[in-house]
N, C-alpha and C positions, 0 to 999 in steps of 0.2 A: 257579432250577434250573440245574445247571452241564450243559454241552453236554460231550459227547464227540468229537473230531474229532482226523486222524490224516494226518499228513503222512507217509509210506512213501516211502523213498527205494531206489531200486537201485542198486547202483558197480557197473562190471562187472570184472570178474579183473584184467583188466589194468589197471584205475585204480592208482594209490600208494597202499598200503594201509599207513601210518605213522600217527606221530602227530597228524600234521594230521586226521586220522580221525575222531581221539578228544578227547568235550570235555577241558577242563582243567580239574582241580578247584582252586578257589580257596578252596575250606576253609566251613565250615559247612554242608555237604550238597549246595551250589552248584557247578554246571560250566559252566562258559564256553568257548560254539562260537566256534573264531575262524579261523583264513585254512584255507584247503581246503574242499571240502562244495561247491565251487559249487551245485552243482546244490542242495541243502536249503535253500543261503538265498537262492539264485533262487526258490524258491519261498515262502520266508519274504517277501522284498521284494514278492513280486507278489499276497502276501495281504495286508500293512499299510501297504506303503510308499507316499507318506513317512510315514516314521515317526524320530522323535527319540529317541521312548522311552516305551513303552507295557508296561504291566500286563497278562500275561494272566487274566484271571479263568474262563477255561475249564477245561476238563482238554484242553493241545491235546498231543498224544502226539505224538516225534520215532522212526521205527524204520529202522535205515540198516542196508541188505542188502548182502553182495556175492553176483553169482552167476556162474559160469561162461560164459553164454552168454544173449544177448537170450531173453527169454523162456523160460530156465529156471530153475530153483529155487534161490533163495537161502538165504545162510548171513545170519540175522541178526547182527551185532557187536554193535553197543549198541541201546538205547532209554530215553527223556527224557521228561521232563513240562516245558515251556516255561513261563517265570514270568514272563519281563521281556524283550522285544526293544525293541533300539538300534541304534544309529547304536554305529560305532566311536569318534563322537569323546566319544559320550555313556561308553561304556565306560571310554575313558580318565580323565573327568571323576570317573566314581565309584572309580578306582584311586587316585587324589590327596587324593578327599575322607574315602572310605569304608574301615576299617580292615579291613573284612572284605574288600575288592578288592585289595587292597593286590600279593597277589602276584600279580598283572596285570602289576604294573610289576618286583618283585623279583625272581620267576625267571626264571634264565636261557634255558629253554625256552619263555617266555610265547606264545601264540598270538596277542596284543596287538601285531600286530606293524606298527602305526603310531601316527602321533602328530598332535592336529590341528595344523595351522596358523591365525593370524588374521592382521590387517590394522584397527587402528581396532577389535577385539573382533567385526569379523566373521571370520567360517569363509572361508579361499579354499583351502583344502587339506590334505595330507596330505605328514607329513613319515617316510618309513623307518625303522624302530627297530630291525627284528629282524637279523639275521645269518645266519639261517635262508636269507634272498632275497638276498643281499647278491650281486649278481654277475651276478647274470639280472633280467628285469622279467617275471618270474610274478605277483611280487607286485601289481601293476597290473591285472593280468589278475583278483585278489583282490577288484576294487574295481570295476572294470568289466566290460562284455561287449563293449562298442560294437568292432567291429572294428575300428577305425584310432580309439583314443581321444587321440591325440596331434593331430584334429583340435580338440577340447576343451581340452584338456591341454596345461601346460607342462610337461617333465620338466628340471630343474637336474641337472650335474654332482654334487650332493651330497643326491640323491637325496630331493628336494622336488617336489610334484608337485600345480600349482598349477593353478584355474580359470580358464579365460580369461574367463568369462561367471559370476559365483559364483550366476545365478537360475537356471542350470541344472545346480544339484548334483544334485537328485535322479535328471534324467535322464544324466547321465554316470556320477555314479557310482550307477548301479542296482544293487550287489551289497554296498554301504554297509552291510551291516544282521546282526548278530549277537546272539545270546539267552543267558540265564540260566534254567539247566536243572536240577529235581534229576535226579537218575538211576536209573531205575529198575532198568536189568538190563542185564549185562555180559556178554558171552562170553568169558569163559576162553581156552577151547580154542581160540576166534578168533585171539585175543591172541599164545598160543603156535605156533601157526599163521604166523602174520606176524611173528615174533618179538618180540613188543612186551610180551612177560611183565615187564618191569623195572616198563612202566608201570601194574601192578597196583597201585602205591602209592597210584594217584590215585584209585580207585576202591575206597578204604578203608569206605564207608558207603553202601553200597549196599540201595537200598526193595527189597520183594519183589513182585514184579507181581503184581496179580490173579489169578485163574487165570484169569478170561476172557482177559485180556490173552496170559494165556501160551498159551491154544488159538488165537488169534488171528496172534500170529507165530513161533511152531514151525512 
């Protein structure tokens, strides 16, 4: 018997409200969550992590709100049915292998926006790929929480950012962790709202929610 269970997220107004928002669709009905959201995959990491790469067999529902003010009423953006959480390097892994991942790695806009590192075919880190972060260390803050994580952490001039300790990945980088989503319902008006209406393309095949679903987050 399949469980119903529901991860509800709130951003508040003033969060960025872009495309880091929004999954990315990598083509077969699939979206892929990837840098932004701390807080959904704060809470993804702290329901499976460590996790390398796991099946969900649930029905676990993603619903990400914004709303004006703590404790008032939100505007739902999207909502997701979670199929597969990973590890970014696992992500990568299936962009290389997997023809269906593929534009993980090909578009320009990917939210894929690292690469692992090895040593002897172990993991010691994560190398920058996107362009997106190129200039700032947000991107870092993507992967950790730890307040001073450059106690952990090497960061290289050429934006390599490597373990001192590799047996404590999971706890360093505790934000490690992103899903494969189909998608069930889009806001529009959200979109044009935030002016993100170009990115309607990605959201071509879109399921129709239940209607409990839909009495549920209206």
């Amino acid at each position: 018997m399949l469980v119903n269970r529901y991860f509800v997220v709130f951003e508040p107004e003033k969060a960025k409200v872009n495309k880091s928002t929004l999954p990315f669709h990598i083509g077969n009905g699939f979206y892929f969550l990837g840098y932004g959201l701390r807080k959904l995959r704060g809470m993804l990491a702290e329901k499976f992590s460590p996790c390398h790469f796991r099946e969900i067999r649930d029905n676990l529902f993603v619903a990400v709100f914004v709303r004006r003010k703590r404790g008032g009423k939100g505007q739902l953006i999207w909502s997701g049915r979670i199929r597969y959480v990973m590890t970014f390097e696992k992500a990568f892994e299936l962009s290389l292998k997997k023809s269906g991942y593929s534009r993980l790695l090909s578009e320009r806009g990917s939210p894929l926006f690292v690469e692992p590192l090895y040593r002897d075919d172990l993991f010691i880190g994560y190398k920058l790929r996107s362009k997106t972060h190129s200039g700032n260390f947000e991107w870092i803050r993507d992967l950790t929480s730890l307040d001073d994580p450059l106690q952990y952490l090497i960061l290289t001039q050429d934006n390599k950012l490597l373990l001192k300790d590799v047996t404590e990945r999971y706890f360093v980088f505790d934000r490690d962790i992103t899903a494969i989503m189909d998608m069930v319902y889009i806001n529009y008006k959200a979109l044009e709202k935030y002016g993100l209406m170009k990115t309607r393309m990605f959201f071509n095949r879109i399921m129709k929610l239940p209607r409990y679903l839909i009495c549920l987050f209206s």
